[in-house]
ZATINU-685416 format. One record per residue (C-alpha): z, x, y. Coordinates in pm, whole numbers, always signed. Layout:
<atom><zz>Z</zz><xx>X</xx><yy>Y</yy></atom>
...
END
This chain:
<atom><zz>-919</zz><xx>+687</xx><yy>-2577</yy></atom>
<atom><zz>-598</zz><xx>+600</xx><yy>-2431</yy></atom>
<atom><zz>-485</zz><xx>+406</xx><yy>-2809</yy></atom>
<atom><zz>-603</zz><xx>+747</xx><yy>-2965</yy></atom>
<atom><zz>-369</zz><xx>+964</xx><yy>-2737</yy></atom>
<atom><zz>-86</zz><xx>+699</xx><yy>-2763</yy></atom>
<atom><zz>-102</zz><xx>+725</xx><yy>-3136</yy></atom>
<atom><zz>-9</zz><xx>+1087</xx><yy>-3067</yy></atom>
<atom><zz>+311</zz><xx>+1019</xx><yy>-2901</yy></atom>
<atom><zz>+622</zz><xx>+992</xx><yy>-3046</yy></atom>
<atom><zz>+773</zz><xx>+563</xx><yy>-3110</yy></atom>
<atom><zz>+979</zz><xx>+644</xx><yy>-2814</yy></atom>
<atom><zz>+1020</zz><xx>+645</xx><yy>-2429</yy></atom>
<atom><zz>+892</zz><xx>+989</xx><yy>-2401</yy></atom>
<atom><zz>+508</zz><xx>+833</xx><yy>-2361</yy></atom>
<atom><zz>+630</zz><xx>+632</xx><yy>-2071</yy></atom>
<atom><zz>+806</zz><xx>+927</xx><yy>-1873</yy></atom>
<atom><zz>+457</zz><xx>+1138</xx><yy>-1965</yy></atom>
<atom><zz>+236</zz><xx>+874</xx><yy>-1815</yy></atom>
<atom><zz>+486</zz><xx>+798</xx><yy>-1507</yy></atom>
<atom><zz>+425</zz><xx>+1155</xx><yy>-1431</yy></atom>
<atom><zz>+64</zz><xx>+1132</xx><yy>-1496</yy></atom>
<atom><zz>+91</zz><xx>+796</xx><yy>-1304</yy></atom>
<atom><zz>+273</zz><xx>+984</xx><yy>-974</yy></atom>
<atom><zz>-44</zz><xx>+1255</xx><yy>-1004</yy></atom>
<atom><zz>-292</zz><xx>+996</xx><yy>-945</yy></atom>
<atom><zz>-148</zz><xx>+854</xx><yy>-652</yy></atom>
<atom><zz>-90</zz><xx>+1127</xx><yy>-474</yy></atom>
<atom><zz>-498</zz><xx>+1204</xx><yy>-559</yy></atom>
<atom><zz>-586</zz><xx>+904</xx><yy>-419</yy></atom>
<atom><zz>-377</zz><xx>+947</xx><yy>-125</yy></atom>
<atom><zz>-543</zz><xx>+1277</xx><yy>-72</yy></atom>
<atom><zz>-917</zz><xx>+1128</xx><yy>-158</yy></atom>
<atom><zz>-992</zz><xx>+1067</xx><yy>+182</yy></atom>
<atom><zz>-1369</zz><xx>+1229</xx><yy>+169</yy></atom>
<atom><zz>-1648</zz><xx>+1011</xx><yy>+15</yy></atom>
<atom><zz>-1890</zz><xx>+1225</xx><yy>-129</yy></atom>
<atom><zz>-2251</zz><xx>+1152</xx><yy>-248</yy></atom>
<atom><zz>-2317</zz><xx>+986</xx><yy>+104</yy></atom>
<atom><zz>-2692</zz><xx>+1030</xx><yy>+95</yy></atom>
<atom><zz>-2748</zz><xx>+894</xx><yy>-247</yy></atom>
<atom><zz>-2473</zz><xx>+617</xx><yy>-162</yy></atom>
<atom><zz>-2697</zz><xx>+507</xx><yy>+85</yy></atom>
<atom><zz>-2976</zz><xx>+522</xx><yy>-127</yy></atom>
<atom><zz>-2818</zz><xx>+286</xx><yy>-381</yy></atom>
<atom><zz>-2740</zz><xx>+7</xx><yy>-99</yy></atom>
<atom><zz>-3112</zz><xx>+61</xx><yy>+50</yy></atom>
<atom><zz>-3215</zz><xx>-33</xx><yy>-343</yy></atom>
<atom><zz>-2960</zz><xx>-375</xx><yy>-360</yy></atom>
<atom><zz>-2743</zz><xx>-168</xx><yy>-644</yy></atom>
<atom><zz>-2428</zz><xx>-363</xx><yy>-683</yy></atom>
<atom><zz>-2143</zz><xx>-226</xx><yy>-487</yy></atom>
<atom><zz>-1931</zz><xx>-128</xx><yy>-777</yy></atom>
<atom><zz>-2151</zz><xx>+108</xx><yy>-897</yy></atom>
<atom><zz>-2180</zz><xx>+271</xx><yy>-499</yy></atom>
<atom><zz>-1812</zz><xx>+257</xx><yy>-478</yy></atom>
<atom><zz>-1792</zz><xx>+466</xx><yy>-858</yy></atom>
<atom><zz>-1919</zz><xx>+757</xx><yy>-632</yy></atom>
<atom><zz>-1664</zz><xx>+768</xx><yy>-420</yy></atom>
<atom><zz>-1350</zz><xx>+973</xx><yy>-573</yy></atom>
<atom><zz>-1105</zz><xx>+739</xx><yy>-432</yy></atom>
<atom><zz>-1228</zz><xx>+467</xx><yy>-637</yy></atom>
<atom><zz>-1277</zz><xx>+630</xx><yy>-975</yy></atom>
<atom><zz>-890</zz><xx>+740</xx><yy>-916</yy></atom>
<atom><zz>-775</zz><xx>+339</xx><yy>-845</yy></atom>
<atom><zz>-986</zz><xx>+275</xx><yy>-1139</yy></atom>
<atom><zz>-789</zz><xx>+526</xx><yy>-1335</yy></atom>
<atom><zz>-462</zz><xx>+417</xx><yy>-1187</yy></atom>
<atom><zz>-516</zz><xx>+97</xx><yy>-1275</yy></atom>
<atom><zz>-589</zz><xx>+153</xx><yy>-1622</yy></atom>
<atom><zz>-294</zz><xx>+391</xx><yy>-1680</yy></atom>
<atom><zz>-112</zz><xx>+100</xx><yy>-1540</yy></atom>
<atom><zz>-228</zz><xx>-141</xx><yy>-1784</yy></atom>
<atom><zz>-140</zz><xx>+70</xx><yy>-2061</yy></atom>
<atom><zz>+235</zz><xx>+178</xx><yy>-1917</yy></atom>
<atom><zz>+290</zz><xx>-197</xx><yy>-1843</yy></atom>
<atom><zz>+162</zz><xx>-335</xx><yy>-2189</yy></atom>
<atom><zz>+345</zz><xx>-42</xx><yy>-2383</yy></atom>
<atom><zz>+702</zz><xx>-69</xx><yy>-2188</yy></atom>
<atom><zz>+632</zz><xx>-496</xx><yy>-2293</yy></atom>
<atom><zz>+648</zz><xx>-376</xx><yy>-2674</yy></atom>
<atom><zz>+931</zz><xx>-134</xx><yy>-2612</yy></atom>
<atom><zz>+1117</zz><xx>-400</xx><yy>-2399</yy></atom>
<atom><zz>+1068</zz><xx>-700</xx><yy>-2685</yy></atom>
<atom><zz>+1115</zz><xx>-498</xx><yy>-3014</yy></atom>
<atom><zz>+1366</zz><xx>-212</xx><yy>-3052</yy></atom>
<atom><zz>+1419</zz><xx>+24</xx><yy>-3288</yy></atom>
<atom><zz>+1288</zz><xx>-2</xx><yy>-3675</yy></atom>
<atom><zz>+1092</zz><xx>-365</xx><yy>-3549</yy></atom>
<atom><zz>+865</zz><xx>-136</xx><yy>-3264</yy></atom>
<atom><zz>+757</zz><xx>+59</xx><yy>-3535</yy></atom>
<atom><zz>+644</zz><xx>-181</xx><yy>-3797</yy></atom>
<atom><zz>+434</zz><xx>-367</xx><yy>-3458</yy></atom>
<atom><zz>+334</zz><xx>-23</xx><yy>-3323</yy></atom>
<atom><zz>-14</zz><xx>-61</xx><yy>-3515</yy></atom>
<atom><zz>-75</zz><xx>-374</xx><yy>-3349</yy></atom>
<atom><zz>-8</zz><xx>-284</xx><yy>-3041</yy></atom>
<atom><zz>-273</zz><xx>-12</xx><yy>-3105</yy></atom>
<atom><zz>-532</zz><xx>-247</xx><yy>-3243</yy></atom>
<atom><zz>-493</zz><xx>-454</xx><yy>-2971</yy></atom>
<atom><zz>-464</zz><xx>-239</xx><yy>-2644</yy></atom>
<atom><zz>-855</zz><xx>-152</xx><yy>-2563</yy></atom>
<atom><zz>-915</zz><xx>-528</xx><yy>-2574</yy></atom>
<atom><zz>-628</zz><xx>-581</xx><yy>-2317</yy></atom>
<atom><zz>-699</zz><xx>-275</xx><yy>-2074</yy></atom>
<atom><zz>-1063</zz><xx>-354</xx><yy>-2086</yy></atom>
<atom><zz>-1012</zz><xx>-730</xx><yy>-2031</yy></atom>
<atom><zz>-777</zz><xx>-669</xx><yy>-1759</yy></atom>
<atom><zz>-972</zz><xx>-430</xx><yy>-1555</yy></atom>
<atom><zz>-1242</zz><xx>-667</xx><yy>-1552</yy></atom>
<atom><zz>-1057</zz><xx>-937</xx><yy>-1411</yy></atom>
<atom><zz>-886</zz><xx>-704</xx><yy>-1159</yy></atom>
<atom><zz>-1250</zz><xx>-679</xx><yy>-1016</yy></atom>
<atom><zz>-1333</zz><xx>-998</xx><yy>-1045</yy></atom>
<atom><zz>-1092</zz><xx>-1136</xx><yy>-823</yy></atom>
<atom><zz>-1164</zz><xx>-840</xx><yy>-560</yy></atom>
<atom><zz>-885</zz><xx>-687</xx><yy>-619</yy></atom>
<atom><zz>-1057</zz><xx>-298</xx><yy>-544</yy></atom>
<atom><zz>-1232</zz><xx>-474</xx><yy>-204</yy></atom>
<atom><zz>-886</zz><xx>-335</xx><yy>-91</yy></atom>
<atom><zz>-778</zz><xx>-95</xx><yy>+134</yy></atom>
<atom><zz>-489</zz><xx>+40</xx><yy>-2</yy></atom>
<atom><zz>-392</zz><xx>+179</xx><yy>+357</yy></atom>
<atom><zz>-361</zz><xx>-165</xx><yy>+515</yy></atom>
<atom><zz>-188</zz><xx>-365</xx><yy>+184</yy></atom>
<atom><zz>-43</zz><xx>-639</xx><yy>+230</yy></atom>
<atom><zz>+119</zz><xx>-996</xx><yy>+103</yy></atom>
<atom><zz>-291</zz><xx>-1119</xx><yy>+48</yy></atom>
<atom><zz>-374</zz><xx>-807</xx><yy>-137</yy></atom>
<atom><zz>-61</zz><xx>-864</xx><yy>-387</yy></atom>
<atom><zz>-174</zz><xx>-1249</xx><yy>-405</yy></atom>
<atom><zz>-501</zz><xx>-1121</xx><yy>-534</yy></atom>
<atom><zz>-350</zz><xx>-863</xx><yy>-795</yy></atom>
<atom><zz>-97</zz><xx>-1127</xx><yy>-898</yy></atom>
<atom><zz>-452</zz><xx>-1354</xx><yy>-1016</yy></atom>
<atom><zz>-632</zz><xx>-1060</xx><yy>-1187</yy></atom>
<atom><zz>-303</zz><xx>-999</xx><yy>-1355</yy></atom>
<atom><zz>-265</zz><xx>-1388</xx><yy>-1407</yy></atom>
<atom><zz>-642</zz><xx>-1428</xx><yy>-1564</yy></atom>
<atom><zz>-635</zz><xx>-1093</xx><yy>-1694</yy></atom>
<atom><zz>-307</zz><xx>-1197</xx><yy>-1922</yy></atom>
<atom><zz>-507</zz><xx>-1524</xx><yy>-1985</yy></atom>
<atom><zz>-794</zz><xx>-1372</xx><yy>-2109</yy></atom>
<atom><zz>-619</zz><xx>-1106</xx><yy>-2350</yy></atom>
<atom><zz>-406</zz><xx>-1389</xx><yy>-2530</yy></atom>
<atom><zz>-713</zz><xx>-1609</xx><yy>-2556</yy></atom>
<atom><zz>-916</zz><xx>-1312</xx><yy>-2706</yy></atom>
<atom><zz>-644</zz><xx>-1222</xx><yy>-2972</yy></atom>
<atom><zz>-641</zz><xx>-1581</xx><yy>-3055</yy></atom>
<atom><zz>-987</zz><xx>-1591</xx><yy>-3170</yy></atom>
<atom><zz>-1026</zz><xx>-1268</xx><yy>-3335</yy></atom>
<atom><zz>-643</zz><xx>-1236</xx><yy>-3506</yy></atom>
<atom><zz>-559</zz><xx>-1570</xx><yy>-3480</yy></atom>
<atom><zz>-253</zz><xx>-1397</xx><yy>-3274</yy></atom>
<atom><zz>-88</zz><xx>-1333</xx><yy>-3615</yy></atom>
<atom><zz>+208</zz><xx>-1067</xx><yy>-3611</yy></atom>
<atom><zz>+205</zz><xx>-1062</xx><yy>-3201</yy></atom>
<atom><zz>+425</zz><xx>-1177</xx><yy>-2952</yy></atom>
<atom><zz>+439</zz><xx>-1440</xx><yy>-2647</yy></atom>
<atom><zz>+705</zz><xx>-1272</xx><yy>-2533</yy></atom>
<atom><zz>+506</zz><xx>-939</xx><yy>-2522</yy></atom>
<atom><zz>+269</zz><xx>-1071</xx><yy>-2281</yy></atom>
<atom><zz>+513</zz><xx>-1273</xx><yy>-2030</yy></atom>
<atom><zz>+679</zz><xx>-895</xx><yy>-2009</yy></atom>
<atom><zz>+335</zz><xx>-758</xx><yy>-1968</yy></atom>
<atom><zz>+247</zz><xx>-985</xx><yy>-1690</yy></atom>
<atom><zz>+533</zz><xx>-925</xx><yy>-1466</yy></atom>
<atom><zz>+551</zz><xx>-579</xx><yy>-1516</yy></atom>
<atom><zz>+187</zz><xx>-518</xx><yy>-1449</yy></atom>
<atom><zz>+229</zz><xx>-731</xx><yy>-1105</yy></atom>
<atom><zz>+555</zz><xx>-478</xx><yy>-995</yy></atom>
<atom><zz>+344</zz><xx>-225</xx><yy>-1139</yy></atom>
<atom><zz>+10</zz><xx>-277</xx><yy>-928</yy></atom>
<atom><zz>+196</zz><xx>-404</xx><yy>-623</yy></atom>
<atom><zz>+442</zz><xx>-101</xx><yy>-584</yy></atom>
<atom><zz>+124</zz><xx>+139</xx><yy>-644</yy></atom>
<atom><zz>-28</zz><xx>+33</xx><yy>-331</yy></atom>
<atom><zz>+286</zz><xx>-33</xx><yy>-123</yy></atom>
<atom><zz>+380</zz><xx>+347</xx><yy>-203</yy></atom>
<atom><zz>+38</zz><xx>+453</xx><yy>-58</yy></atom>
<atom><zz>+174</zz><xx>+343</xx><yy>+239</yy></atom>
<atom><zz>+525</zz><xx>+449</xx><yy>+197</yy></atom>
<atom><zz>+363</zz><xx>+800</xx><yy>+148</yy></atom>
<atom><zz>+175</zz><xx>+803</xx><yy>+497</yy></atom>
<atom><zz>+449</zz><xx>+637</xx><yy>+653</yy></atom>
<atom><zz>+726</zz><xx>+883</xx><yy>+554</yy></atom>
<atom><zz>+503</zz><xx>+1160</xx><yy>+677</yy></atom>
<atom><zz>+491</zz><xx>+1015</xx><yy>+966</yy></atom>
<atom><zz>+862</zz><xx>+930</xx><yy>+1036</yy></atom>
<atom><zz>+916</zz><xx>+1295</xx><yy>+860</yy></atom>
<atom><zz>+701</zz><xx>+1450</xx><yy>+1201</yy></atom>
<atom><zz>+962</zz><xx>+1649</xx><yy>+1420</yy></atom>
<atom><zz>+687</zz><xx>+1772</xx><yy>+1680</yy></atom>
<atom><zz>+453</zz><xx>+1601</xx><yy>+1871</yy></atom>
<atom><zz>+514</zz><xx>+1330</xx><yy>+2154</yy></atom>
<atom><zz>+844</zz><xx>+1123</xx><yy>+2197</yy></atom>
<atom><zz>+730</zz><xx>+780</xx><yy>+2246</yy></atom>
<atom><zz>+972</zz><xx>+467</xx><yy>+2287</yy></atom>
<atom><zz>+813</zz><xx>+138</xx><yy>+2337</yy></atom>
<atom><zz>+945</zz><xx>-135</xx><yy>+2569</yy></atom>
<atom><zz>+952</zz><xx>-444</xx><yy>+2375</yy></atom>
<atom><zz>+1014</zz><xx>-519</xx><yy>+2039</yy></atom>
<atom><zz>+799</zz><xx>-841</xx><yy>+1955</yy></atom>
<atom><zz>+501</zz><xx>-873</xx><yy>+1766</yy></atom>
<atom><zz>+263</zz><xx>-656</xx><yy>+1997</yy></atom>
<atom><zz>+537</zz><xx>-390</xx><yy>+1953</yy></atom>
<atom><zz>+459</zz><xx>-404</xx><yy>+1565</yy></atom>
<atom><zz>+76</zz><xx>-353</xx><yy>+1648</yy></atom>
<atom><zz>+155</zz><xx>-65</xx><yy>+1865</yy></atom>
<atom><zz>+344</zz><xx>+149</xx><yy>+1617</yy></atom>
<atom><zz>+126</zz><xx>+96</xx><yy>+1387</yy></atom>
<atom><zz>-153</zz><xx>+207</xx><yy>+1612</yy></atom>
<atom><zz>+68</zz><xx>+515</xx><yy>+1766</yy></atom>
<atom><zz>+141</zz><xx>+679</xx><yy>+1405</yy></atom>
<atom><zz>-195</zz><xx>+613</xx><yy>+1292</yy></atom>
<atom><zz>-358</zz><xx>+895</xx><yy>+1568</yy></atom>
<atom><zz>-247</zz><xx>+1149</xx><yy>+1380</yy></atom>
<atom><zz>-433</zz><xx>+1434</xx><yy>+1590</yy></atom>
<atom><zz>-236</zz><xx>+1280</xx><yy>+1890</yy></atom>
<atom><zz>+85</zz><xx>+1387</xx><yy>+1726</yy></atom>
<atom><zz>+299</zz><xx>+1066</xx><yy>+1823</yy></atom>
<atom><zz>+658</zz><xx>+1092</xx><yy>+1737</yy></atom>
<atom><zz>+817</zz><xx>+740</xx><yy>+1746</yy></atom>
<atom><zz>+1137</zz><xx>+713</xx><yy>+1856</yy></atom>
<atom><zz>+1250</zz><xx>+368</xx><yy>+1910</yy></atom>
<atom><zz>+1203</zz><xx>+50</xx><yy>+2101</yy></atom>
<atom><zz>+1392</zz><xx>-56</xx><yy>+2444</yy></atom>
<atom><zz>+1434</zz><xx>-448</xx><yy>+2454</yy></atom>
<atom><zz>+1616</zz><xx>-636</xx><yy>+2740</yy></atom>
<atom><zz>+1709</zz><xx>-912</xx><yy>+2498</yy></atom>
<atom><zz>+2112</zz><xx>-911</xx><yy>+2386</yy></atom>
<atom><zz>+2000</zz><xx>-1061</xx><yy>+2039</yy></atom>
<atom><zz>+1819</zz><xx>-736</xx><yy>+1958</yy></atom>
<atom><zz>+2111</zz><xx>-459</xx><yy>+2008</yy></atom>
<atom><zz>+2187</zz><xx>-265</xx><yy>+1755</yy></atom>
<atom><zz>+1850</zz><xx>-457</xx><yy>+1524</yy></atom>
<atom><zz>+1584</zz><xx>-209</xx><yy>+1376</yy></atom>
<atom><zz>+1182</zz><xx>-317</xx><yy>+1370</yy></atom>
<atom><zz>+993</zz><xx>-113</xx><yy>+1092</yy></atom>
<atom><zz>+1244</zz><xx>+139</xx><yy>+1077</yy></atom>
<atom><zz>+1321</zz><xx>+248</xx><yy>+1411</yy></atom>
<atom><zz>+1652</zz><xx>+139</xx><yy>+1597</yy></atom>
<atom><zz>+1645</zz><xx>-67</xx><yy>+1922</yy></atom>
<atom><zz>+1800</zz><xx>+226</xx><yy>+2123</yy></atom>
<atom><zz>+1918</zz><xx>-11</xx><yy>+2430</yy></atom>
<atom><zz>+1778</zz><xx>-224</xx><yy>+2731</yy></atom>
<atom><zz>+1579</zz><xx>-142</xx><yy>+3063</yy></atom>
<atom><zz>+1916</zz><xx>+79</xx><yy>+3189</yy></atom>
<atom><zz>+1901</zz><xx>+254</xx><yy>+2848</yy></atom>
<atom><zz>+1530</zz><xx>+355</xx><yy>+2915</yy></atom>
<atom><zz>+1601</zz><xx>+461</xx><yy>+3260</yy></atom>
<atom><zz>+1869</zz><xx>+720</xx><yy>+3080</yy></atom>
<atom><zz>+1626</zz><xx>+827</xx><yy>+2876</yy></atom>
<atom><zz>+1374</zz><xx>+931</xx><yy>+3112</yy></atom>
<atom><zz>+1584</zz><xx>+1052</xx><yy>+3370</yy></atom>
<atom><zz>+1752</zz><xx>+1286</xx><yy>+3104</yy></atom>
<atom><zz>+1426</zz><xx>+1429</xx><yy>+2961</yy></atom>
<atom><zz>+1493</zz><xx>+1236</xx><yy>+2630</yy></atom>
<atom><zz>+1109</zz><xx>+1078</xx><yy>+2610</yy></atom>
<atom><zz>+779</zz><xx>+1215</xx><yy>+2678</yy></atom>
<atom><zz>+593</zz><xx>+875</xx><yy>+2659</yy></atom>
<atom><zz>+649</zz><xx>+534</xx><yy>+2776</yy></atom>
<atom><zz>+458</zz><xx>+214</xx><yy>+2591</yy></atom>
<atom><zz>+491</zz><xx>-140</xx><yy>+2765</yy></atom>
<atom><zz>+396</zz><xx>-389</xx><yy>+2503</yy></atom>
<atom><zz>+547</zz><xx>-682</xx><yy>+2682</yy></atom>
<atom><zz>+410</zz><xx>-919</xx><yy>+2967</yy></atom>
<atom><zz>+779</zz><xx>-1046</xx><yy>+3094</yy></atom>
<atom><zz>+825</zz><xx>-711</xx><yy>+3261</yy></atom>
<atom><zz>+866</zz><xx>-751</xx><yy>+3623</yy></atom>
<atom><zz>+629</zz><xx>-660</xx><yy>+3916</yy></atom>
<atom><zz>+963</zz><xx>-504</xx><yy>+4077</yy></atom>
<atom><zz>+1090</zz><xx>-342</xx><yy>+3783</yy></atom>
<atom><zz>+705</zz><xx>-218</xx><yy>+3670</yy></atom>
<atom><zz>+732</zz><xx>-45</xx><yy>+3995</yy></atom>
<atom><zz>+1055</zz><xx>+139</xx><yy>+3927</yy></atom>
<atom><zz>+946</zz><xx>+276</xx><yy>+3548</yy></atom>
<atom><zz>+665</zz><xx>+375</xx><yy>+3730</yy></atom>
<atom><zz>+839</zz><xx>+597</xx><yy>+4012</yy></atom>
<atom><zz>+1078</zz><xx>+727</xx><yy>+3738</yy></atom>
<atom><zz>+815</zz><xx>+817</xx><yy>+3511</yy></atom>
<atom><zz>+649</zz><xx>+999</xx><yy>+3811</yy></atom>
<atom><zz>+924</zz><xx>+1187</xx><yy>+3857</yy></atom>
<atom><zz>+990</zz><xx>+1345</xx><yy>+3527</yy></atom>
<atom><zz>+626</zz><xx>+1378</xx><yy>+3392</yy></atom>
<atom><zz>+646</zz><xx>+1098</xx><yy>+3159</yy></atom>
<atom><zz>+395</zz><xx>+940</xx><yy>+3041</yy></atom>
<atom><zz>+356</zz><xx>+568</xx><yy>+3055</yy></atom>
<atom><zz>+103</zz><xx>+342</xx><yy>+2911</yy></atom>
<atom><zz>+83</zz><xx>-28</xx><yy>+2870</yy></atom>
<atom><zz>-89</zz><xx>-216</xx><yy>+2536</yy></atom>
<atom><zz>-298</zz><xx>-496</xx><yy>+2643</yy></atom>
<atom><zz>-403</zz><xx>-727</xx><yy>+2382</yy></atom>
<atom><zz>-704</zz><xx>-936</xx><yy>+2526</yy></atom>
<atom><zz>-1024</zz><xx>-1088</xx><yy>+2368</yy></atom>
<atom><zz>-1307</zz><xx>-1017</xx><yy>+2592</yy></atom>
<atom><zz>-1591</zz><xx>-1306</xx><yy>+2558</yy></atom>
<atom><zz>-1979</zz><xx>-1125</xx><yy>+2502</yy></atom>
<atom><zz>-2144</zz><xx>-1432</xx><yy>+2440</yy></atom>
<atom><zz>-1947</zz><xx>-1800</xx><yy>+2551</yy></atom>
<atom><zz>-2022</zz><xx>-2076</xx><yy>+2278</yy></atom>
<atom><zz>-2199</zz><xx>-2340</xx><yy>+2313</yy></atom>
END
């Protein structure tokens, strides 16, 4: 289907700016896709041992990735052509790159789920999710050159083609799920009501903490910045937001009306100076809340 509506096209880059916008569509579906539908008869299927592929097909969030994917394919394997041959030479390989793009989209889906690459959540990607797109891409690209070799012999295509193909493919897939959570971030930093939070350290449990802050969205968190006591970190950012100054800064912001919530994330806080943030925050109806992070032992091993 997707050759047969290529074909259609004009030799040129107007396909690619057609399926880019087609491309854009389906992302923003799938970012939208939040409600799984068919529950009952989902659970049905995983009561009867049905593979979960098949449950996950009746979910709309998954048919889109699996559409995304495959428009990706295509856009990545037809820029590859564009990008090796130009001008009169795309045209006389334009029939082979028909002939040969079902075997190459359907080869390379496969492989995509074969490595788990749609386990994923594309809400919580990260540098393990683009290690396991980068192999389906990997055996995907494999497979397709392999396949051409022992049907066509891999007469009148290119090595070249499929090197392109590869790396654009990996940009391609990786940059679809990091902009799922570029979307949901920038609607998040975009938020001009709710809560002014700054959190009081900026180490790793400050990282955990904005992450769990913006992701309450019904608590209507506005993040503002972090307060660190550390000279190093004046003037740094961490995810975006500015290190706005150290404990003194903090105390200006509260005693100015500048905050409406206070998050401790860090342990070297003093009993003395706990105390004070305390009274302050007391004073000027601020909100203040401190992030534990502590594993609590149900059953001790043996």
């Amino acid at each position: 289907m997707l050759a047969v509506s290529l074909s259609r096209f004009q030799n040129d880059w107007t396909s690619v700016a057609a399926a880019v916008f087609l491309l854009a569509m389906i992302i923003f579906a799938v970012y939208l896709a939040h409600v799984r539908v068919y529950d009952d008869a989902s659970a049905a299927l995983r009561a009867g041992g049905i593979t979960p592929f098949v449950v996950d097909f009746m979910h709309k969030r998954r048919v889109a990735e699996v559409l995304l994917d495959a428009l990706l394919v295509t856009i990545a394997y037809y820029s590859a052509y564009r990008l090796r041959f130009e001008g009169t030479a795309f045209s006389s390989y334009f029939p082979t790159f028909l002939q040969s793009l079902p075997l190459v989209v359907g080869l390379q889906m496969v492989m995509l789920f074969a490595v788990g690459t749609y386990r994923g959540v594309w809400r919580y990607f990260g540098l393990m999710d683009a290690v396991t797109a980068a192999r389906g891409v990997l055996f995907g690209t494999f497979a397709s050159v392999w396949l051409l070799v022992y049907l066509y012999r891999f007469e009148n295509y290119s090595r070249g083609v499929f090197v392109i193909y590869g790396a654009l493919l990996l940009i391609l897939l990786g940059g679809s799920r990091a902009s799922f959570r570029l979307i949901s971030e920038f609607a998040s930093r975009r938020r001009h009501v709710g809560q002014r939070v700054v959190i009081y350290g900026a180490g790793d449990g400050a990282a955990t903490a904005v992450r769990e802050l913006l992701s309450r969205t019904a608590d209507g968190y506005r993040m503002m910045g972090f307060i660190d006591d550390d000279p190093a970190m004046a003037r740094a950012k961490m995810q975006g937001y500015p290190v706005l100054g150290d404990f003194s800064s903090l105390m200006s912001l509260i005693s100015n009306s500048a905050v409406d919530t206070v998050v401790i994330t860090t342990h070297l806080i003093s009993v003395d100076r706990l105390e004070t943030l305390r009274r302050l925050c007391a004073e000027h109806q601020v909100a203040l809340a401190r992030l534990h992070f502590k594993l609590d032992e149900i059953v001790a091993a043996s």
